[in-house]
Every structure is written in structure tokens, then in C-alpha cells.
C-alpha positions as CSV (number, residue, x, y, z in Angstrom):
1,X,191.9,60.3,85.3
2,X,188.7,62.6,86.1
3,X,185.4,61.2,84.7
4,X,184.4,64.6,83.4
5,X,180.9,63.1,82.3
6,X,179.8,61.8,85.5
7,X,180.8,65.2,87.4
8,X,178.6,66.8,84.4
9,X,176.2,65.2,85.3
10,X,176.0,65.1,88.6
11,X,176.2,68.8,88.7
12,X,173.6,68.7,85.7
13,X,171.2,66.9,88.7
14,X,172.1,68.9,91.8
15,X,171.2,72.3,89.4
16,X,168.0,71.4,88.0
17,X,166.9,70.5,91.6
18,X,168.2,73.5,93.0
19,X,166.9,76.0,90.0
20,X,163.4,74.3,90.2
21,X,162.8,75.2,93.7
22,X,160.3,77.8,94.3
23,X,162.4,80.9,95.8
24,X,163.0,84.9,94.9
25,X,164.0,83.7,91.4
26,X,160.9,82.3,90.5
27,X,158.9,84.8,92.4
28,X,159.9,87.6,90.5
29,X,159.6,86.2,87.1
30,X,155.7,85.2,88.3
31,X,155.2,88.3,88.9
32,X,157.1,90.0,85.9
33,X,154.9,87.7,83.9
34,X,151.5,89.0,85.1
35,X,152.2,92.2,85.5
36,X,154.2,93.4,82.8
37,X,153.3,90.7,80.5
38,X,155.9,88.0,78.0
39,X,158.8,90.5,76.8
40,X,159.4,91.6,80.3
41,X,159.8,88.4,81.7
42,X,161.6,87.0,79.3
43,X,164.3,90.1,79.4
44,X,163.9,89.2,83.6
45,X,164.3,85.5,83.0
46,X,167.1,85.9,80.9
47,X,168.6,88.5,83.9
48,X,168.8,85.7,86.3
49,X,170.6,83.5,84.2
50,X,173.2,86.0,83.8
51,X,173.3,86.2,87.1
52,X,174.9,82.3,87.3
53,X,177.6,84.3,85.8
54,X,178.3,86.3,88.5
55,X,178.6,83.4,90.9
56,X,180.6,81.3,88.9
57,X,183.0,84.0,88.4
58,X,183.5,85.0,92.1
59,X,183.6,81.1,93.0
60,X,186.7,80.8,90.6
61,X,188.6,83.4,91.9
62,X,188.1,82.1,95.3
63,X,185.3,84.8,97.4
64,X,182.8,82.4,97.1
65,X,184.7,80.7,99.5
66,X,185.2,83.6,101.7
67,X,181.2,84.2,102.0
68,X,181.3,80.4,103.1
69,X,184.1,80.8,105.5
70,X,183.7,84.5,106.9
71,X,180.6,85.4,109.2
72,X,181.0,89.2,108.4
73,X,181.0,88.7,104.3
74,X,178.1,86.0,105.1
75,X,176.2,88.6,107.1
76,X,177.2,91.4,104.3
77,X,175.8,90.0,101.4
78,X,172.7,88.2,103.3
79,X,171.6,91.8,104.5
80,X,172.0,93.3,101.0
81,X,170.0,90.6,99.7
82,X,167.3,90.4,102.5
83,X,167.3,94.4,101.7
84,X,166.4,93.9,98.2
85,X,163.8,91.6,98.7
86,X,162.4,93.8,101.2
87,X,162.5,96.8,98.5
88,X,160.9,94.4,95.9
89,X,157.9,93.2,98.1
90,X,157.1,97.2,99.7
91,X,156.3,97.9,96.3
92,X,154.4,95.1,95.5
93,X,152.4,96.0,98.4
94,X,152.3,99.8,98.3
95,X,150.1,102.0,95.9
96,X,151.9,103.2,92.9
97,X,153.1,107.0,93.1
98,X,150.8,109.2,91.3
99,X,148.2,106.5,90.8
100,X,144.2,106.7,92.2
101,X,143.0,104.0,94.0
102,X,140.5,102.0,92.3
103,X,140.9,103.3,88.7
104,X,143.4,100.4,88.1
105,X,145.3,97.4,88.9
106,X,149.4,97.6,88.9
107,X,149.9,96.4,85.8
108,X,148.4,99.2,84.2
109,X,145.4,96.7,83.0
110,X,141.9,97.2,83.5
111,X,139.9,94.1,85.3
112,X,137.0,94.8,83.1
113,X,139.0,95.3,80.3
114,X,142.0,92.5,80.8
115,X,140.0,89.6,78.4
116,X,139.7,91.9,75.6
117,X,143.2,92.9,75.4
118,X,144.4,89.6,76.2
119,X,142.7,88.5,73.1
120,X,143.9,91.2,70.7
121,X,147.5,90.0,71.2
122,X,147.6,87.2,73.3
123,X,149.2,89.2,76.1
124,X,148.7,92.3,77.4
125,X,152.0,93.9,78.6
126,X,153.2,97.0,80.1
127,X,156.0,99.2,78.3
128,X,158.7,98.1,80.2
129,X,162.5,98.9,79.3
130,X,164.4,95.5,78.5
131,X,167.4,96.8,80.2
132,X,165.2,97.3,83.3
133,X,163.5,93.8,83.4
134,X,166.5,92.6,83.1
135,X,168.4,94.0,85.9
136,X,165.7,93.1,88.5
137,X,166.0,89.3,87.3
138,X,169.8,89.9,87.1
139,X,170.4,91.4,90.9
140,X,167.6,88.8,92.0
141,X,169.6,86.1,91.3
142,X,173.0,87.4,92.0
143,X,172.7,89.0,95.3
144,X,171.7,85.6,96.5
145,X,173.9,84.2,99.3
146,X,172.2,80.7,99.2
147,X,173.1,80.6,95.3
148,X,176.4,81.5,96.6
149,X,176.5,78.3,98.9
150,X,175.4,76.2,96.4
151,X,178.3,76.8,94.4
152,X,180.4,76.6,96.8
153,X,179.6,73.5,97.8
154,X,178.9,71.9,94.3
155,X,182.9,72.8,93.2
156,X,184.4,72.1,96.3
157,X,182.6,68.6,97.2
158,X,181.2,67.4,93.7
159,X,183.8,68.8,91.4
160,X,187.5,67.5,91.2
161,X,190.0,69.8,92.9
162,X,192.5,69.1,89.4
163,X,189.5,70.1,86.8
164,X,191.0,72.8,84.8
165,X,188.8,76.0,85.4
166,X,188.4,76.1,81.7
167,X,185.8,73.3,82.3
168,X,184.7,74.4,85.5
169,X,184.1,77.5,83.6
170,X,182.0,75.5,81.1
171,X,180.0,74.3,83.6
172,X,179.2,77.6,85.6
173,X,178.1,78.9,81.5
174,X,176.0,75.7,81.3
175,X,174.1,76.4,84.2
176,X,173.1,80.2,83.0
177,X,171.8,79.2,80.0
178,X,169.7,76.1,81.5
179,X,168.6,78.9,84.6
180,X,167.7,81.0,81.7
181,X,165.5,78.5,80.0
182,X,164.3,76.9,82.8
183,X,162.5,80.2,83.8
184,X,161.7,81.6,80.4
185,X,159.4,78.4,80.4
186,X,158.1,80.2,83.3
187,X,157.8,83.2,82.1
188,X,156.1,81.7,78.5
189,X,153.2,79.3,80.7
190,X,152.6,82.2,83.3
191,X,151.9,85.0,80.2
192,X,149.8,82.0,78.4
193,X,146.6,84.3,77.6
194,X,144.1,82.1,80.2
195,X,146.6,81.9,82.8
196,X,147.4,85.4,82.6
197,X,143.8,86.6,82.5
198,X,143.3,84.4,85.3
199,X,145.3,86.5,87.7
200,X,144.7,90.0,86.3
201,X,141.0,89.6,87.5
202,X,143.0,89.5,91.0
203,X,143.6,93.0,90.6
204,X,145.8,94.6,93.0
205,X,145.1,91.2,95.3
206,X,147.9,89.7,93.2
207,X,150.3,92.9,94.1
208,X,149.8,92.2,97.5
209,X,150.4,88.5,97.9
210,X,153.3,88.8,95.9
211,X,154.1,91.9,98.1
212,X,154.5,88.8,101.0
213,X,156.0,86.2,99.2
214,X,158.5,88.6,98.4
215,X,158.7,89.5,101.8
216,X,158.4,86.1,103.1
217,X,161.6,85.2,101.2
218,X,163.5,88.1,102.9
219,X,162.7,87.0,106.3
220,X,163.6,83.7,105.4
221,X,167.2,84.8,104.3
222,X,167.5,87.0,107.2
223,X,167.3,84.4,109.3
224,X,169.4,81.7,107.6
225,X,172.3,81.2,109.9
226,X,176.0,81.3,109.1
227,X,177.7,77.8,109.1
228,X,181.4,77.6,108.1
């Protein structure tokens, strides 16, 4: 008989170490969070827990295994995602179309002004669509081959072989909604009216060395290596 609760929670472990650790996920909900201010990262944070959805669904019907097992899909899906990240961190590090240097910082906030609105509402954010925020969070997550990996290994070594996919199903839903909280609390401590304020008087500084973390992840994709 499978002990359903130990492979909970034993999966429940192996997640919150692997959601905790700082990577493109939590990179782009920092930087939602300063930039565009609590809403936005929320809608983002809740975008990469969605994303969980994605892998669990392609793991059931069997392709996660084929990005494991298959060089070419491996190489595939790591370029579209080292691409992405590559988009994500130009613009972090390129001047807004349109925009004058100097007369502001990318999120739309002046320095000399960020305190004050800060303190009017708690957080100053940018008018952002929802829909957009969270679809950056949402292709973050799920053009991730190293997510991909990690459910591949976690169904294939921790869970059962004979666990109905109903549960594993279950399990794949728990794991989006404790993704999406997990980086909501991000999103709520980094938009936190000092902490906020704290990097807005960065300036475009911020922009930029978010522009190479983001960056920094890609290479660090590009060059993970394929092992089957």
C-alpha cells in the first residue's frame, strides 16, 4: 500500500527548497515589486504559480520526460528560455523608448519625489495591465527547463510509479498555489513602503543590476549541460 502522506510530504520538502532558491522566478518578482509597485507583482507572483501548471501537465502526459531524455528538446526549450531571460535583462538595462535621460527612473517615479508618494498610499505603482504582469511571471516560470527537471525527477524517483495521476495531479495543484504564495510574500515585503523607497532612491541603478542578474541567470542556463 502507498504511504500517500510520507510522499506528500516529502515532495512538500524537496518544493519549498527548490521554490525558495534565488533564480529568474524570484528575480522578476523583485523587480516587479520595485518597479511597478504591489498589484503588479502580485498579478506576476500569481503568473508563476500558474506556471507549476504547465509543468505538471506536460510531466503527466509524459514530455517532461522527453526534455529529460532528448538532447535536441533539452537544447530547444533551454535556448527559448536563455532567450527570454536575455529579452527580460536588455530592457532592464536599456533606456526606455521615448524616455529623456535623467528626467526619471524606470518606474515612472521620481527620486526626489518617491517618499512622498510612498506615503500617500503606501506604494507607489505604475499602471500596469494585470493580464500583462501576469504573463511575464507566468512564461518566467514555465519556460524553465530546470523546473522541468525537477519534476521530472521528483515523479519519477520520489513519487510511486502506481499513484493514480488524480493525486499526482493534486500534488502538481499544491505546489502552484504554495509557488504562488511563497512569492506573493515576496512581492508584499519587497513593496513594504521603506523597503520599496529604499531602492527607488537607486534610480535607474536598480534597472541595471537587475538588467545582469537577469542576464546572469541566462548565461547560467545556457550553459547547463544536458544529462540523460
Amino acid at each position: 500500500m502507498i504511504n500517500y502522506t510520507a510522499q506528500f510530504l516529502t515532495i512538500c520538502g524537496l518544493h519549498l527548497l527548490a521554490v525558495a532558491s534565488p533564480g529568474p522566478d524570484f528575480a522578476i518578482v523583485v523587480k516587479q515589486s520595485i518597479q511597478r509597485g504591489r498589484a503588479a507583482a502580485l498579478w506576476t507572483a500569481w503568473g508563476v504559480g500558474s506556471g507549476i501548471c504547465v509543468h505538471t501537465a506536460y510531466t503527466l502526459l509524459g514530455f517532461g520526460l522527453l526534455v529529460k531524455t532528448s538532447w535536441l528538446a533539452f537544447t530547444i526549450m533551454k535556448a527559448v528560455a536563455a532567450g527570454y531571460l536575455a529579452y527580460l535583462g536588455l530592457r532592464a538595462l536599456l533606456p526606455p523608448r521615448g524616455g529623456k535621460k535623467g528626467n526619471a527612473n524606470s518606474a515612472g517615479v521620481q527620486p526626489s519625489t518617491a517618499d512622498e508618494e510612498l506615503k500617500c498610499d503606501g506604494i507607489a505603482s505604475a499602471q500596469v495591465a494585470p493580464l500583462r504582469a501576469y504573463a511575464l511571471g507566468f512564461w518566467t516560470n514555465a519556460l524553465n527547463p530546470k523546473a522541468t527537471l525537477f519534476f521530472v525527477a521528483v515523479f519519477s524517483v520520489v513519487v510511486n510509479p502506481a499513484t493514480p495521476r488524480l493525486i499526482l495531479a493534486g500534488y502538481g495543484i499544491w505546489m502552484a498555489v504554495m509557488t504562488a504564495i511563497w512569492f506573493s510574500l515576496v512581492a508584499i515585503f519587497f513593496t513594504r513602503a521603506e523597503v520599496r523607497a529604499a531602492f527607488l532612491r537607486m534610480g535607474p541603478w536598480f534597472d541595471r543590476a537587475m538588467g545582469v542578474v537577469l542576464l546572469g541567470l541566462c548565461v547560467a542556463l545556457a550553459l547547463t549541460s544536458f544529462r540523460s
